[in-house]
KOLGU-4560 file (N, C-alpha, C; in nm, 3 decimals, padded with zeros to 5 digits):
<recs>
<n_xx: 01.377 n_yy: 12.917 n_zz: 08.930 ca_xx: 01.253 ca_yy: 12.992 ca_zz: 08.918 c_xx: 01.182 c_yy: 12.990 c_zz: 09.053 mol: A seq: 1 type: UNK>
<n_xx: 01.165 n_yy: 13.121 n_zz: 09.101 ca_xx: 01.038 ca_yy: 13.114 ca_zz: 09.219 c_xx: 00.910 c_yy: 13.053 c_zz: 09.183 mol: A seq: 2 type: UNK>
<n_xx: 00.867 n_yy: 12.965 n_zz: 09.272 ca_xx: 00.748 ca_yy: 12.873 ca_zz: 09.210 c_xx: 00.654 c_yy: 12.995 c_zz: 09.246 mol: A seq: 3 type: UNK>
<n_xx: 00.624 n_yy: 13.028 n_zz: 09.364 ca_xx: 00.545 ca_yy: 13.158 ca_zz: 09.417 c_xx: 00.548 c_yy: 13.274 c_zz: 09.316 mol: A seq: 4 type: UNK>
<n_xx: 00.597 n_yy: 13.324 n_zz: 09.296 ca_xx: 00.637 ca_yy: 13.403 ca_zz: 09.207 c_xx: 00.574 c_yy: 13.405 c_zz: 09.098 mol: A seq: 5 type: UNK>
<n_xx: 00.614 n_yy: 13.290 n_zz: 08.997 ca_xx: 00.550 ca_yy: 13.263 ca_zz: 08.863 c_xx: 00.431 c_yy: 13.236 c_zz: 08.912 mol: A seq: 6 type: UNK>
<n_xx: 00.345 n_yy: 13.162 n_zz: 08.998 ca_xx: 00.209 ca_yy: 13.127 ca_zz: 09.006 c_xx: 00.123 c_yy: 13.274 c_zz: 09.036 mol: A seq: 7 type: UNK>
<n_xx: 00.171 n_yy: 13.374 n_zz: 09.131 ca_xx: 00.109 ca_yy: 13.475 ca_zz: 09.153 c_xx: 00.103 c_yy: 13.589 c_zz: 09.052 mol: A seq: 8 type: UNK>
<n_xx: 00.236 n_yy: 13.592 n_zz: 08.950 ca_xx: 00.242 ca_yy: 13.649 ca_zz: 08.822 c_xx: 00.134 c_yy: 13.600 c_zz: 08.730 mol: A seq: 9 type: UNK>
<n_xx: 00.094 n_yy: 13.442 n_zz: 08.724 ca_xx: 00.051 ca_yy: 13.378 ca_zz: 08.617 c_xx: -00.113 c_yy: 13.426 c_zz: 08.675 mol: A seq: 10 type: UNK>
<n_xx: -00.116 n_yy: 13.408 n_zz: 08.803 ca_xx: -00.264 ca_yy: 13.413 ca_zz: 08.864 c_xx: -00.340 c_yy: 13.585 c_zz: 08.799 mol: A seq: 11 type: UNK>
<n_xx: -00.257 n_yy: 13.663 n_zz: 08.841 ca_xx: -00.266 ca_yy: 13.780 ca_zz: 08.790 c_xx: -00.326 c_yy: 13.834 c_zz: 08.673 mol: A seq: 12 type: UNK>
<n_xx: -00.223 n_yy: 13.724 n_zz: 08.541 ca_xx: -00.253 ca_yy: 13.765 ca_zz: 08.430 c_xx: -00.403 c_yy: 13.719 c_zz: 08.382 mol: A seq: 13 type: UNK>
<n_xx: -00.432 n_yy: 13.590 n_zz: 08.427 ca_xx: -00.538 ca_yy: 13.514 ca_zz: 08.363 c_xx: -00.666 c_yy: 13.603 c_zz: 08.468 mol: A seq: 14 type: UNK>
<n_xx: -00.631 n_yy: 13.648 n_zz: 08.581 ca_xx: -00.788 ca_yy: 13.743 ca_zz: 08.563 c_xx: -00.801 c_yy: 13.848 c_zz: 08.505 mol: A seq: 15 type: UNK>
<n_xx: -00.632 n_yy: 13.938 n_zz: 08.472 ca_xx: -00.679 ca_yy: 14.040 ca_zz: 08.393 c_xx: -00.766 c_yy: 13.990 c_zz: 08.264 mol: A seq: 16 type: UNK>
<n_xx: -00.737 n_yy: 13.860 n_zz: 08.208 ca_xx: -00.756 ca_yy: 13.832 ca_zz: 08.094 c_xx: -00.915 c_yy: 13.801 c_zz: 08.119 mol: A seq: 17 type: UNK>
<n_xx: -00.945 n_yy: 13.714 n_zz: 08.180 ca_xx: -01.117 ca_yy: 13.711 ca_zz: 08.245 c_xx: -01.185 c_yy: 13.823 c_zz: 08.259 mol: A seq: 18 type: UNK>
<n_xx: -01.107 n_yy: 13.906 n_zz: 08.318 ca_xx: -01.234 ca_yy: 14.012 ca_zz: 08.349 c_xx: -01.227 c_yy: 14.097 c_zz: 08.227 mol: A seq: 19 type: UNK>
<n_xx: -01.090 n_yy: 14.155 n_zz: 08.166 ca_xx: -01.154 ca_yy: 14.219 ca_zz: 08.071 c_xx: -01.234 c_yy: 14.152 c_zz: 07.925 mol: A seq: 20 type: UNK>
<n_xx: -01.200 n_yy: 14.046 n_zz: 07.932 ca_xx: -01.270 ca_yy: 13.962 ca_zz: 07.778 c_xx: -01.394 c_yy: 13.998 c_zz: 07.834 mol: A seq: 21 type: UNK>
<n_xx: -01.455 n_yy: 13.932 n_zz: 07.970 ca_xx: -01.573 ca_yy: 13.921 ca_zz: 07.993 c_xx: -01.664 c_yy: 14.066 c_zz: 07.939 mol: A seq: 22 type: UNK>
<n_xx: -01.560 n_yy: 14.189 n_zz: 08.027 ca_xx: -01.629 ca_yy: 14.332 ca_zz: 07.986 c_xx: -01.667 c_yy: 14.328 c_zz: 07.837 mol: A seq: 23 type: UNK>
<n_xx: -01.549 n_yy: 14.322 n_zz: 07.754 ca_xx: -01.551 ca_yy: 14.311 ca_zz: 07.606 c_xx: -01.648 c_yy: 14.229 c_zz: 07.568 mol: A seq: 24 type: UNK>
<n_xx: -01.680 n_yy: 14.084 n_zz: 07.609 ca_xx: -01.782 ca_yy: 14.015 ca_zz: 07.524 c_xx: -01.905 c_yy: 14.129 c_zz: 07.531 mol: A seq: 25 type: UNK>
<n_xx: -01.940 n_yy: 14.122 n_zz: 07.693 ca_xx: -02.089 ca_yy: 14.162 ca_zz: 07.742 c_xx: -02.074 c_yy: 14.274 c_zz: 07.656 mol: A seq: 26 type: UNK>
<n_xx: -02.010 n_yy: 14.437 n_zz: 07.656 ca_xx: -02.068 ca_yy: 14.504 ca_zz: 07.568 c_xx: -02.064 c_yy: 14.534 c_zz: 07.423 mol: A seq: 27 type: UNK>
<n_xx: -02.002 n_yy: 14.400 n_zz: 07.337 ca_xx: -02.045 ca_yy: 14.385 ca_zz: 07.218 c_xx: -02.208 c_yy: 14.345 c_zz: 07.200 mol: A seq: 28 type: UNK>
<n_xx: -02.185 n_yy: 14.238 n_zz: 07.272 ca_xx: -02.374 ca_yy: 14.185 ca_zz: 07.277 c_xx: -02.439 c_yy: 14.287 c_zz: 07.272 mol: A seq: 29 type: UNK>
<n_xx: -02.480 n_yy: 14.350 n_zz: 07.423 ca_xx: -02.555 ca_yy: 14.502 ca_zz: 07.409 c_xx: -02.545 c_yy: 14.528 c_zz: 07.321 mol: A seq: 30 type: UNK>
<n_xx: -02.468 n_yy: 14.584 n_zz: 07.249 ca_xx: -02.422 ca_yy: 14.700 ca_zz: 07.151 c_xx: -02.523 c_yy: 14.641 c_zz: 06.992 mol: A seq: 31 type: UNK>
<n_xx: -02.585 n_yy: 14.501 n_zz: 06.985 ca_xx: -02.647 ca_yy: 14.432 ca_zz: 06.866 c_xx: -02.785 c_yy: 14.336 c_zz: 06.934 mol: A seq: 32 type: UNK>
<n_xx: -02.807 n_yy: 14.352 n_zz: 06.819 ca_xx: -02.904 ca_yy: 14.239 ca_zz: 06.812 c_xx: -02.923 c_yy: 14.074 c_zz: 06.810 mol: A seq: 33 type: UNK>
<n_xx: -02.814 n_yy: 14.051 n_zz: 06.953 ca_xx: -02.789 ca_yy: 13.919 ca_zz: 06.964 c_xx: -02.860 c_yy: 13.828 c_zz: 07.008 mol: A seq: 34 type: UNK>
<n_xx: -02.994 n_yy: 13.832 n_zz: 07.078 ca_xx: -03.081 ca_yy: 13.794 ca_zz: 07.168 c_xx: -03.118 c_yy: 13.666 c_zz: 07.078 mol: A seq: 35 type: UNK>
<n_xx: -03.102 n_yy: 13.591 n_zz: 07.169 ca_xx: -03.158 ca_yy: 13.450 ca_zz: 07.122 c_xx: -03.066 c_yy: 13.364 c_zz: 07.052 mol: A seq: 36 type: UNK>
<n_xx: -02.946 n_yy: 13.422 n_zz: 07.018 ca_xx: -02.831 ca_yy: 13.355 ca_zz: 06.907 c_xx: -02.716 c_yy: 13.309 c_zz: 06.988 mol: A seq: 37 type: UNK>
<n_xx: -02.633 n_yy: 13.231 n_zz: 06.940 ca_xx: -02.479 ca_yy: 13.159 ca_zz: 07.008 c_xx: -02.398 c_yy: 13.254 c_zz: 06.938 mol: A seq: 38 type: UNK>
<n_xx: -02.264 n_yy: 13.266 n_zz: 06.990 ca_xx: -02.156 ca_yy: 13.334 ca_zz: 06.953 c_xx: -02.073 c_yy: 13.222 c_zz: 06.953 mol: A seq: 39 type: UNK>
<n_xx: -01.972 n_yy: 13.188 n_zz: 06.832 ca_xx: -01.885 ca_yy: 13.098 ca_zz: 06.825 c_xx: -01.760 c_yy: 13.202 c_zz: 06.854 mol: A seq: 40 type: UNK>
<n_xx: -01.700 n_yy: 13.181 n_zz: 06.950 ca_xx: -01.552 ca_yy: 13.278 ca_zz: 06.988 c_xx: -01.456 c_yy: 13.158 c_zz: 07.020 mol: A seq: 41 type: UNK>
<n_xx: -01.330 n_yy: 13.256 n_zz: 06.982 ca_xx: -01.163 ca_yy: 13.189 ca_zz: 06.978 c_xx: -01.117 c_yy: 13.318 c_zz: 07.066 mol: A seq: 42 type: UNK>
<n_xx: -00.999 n_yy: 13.237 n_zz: 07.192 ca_xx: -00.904 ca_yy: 13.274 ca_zz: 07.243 c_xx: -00.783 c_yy: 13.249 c_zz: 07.190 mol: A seq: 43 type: UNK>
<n_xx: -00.686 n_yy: 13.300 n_zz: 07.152 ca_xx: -00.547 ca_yy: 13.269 ca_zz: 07.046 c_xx: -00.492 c_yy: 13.326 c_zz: 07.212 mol: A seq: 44 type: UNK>
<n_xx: -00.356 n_yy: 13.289 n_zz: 07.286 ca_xx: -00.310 ca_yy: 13.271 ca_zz: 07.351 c_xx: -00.156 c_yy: 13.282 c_zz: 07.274 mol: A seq: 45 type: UNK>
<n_xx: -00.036 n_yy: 13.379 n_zz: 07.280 ca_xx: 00.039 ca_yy: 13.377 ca_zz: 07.243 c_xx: 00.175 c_yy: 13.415 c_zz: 07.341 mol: A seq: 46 type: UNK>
<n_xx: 00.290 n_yy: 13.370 n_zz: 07.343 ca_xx: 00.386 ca_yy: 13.423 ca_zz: 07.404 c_xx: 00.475 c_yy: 13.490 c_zz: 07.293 mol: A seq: 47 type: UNK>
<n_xx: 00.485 n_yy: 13.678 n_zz: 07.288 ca_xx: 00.604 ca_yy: 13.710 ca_zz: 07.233 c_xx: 00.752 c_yy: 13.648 c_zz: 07.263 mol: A seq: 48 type: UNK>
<n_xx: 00.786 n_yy: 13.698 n_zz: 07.123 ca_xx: 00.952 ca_yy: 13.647 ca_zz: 07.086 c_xx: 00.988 c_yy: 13.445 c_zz: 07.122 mol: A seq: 49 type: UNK>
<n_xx: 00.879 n_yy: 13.370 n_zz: 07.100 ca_xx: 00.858 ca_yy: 13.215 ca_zz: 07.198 c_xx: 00.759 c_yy: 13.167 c_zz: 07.026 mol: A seq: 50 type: UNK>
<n_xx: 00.772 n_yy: 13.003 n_zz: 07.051 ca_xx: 00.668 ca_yy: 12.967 ca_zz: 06.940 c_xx: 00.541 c_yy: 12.922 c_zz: 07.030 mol: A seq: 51 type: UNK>
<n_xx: 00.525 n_yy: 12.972 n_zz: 07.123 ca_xx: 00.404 ca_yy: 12.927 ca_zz: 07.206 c_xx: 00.232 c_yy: 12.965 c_zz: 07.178 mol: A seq: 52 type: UNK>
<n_xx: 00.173 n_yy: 12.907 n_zz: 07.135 ca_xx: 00.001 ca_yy: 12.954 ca_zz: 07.135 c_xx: -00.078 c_yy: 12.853 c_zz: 07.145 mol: A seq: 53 type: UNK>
<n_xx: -00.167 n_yy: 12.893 n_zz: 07.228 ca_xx: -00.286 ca_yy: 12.821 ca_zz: 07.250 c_xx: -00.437 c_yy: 12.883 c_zz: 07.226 mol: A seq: 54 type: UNK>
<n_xx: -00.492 n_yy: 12.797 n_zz: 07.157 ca_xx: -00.636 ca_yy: 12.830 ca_zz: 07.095 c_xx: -00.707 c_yy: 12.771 c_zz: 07.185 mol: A seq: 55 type: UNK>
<n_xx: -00.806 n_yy: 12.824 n_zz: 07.207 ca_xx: -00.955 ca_yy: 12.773 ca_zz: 07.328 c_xx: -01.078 c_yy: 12.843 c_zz: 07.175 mol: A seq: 56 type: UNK>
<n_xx: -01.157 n_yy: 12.735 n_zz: 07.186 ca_xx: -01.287 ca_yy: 12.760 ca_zz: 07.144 c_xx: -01.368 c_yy: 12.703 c_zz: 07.218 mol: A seq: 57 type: UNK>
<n_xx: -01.509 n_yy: 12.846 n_zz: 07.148 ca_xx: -01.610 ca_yy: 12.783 ca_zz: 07.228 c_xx: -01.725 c_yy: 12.856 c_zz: 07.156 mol: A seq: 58 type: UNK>
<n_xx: -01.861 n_yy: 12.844 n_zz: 07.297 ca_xx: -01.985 ca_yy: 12.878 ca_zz: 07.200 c_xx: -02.010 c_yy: 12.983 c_zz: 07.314 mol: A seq: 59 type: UNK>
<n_xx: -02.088 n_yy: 13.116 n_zz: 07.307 ca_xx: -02.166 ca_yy: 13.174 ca_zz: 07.387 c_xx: -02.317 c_yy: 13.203 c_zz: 07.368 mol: A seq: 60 type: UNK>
<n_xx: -02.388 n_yy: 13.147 n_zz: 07.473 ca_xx: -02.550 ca_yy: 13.126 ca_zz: 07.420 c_xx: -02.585 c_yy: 13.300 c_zz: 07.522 mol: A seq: 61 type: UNK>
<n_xx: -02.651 n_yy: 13.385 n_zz: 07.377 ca_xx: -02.703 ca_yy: 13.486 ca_zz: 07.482 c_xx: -02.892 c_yy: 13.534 c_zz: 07.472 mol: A seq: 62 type: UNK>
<n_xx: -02.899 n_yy: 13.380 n_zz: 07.501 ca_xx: -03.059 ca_yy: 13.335 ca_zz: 07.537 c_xx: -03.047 c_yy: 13.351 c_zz: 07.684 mol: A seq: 63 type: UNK>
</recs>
């Protein structure tokens, strides 16, 4: 395996994944009446055709 390779592939994916969640969170909020409340959100992390997943939880405060 190219170590370079996989790290700049892997680097890649996880900001597509940052920036667009981020877009996605921010304009659900807008879109309601969230002001002042936490958002409890899950990342499910999966590799097709693999038994691989990883769950991330967390809280979003949009005070």
């Amino acid at each position: 395996m190219d170590e370079e390779k996989f790290n700049m592939s892997l680097r890649k994916f996880l900001k597509q994944v940052g920036v667009t969640s981020q877009r996605e969170i921010e304009q659900f909020v807008r879109s309601g009446d969230f002001s002042g409340q936490e958002l409890k959100v899950k990342m499910v992390l999966s590799a097709e055709g693999t038994d691989f997943s990883h769950t991330v939880e967390g809280k979003i405060s949009t005070q």
